[in-house]
C-alpha positions in Angstrom: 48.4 -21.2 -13.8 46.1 -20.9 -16.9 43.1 -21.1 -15.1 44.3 -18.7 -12.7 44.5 -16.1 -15.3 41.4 -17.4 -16.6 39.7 -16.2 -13.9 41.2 -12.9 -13.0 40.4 -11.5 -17.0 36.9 -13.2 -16.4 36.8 -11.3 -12.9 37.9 -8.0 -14.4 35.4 -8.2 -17.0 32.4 -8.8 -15.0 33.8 -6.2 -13.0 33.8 -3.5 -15.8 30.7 -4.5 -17.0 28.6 -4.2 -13.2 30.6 -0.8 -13.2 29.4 0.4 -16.6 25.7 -0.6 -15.9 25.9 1.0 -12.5 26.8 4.4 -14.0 23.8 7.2 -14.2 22.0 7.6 -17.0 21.0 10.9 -18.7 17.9 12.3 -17.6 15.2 12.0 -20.5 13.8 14.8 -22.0 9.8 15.2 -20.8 7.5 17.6 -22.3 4.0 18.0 -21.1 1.5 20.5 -22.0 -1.5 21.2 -19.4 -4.0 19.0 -21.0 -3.7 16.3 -19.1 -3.7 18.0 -15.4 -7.1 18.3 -14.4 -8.7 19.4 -10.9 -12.2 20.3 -10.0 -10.9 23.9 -8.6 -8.8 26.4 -9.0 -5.5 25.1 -7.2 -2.3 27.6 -7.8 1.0 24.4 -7.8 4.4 25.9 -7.0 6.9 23.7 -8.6 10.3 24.0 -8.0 13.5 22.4 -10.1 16.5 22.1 -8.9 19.1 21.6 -11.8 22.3 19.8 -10.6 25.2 19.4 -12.2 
């Protein structure tokens, strides 16, 4: 009987815990300035975020 209940607390707690880790995390904040994007021509880049929430 102990070892029973043993096992279902131990069960529920790994449980939780794959849960918890499985949950999104918040995006990060990125900054970038145009120093670093480089191309031997002029090139016109359309980007296009999509904010979902």
């Amino acid at each position: 009987m102990h070892l029973k209940k043993t096992s279902t607390v131990l069960g529920l707690a790994v449980g939780s815990a794959l849960a918890l880790s499985a949950m999104p995390a918040e995006a990060a904040t990125v900054e970038f300035g145009n120093n670093g994007i480089l191309f031997d021509e002029d090139t016109k880049i359309d980007f296009r975020f999509v904010c979902r929430q």
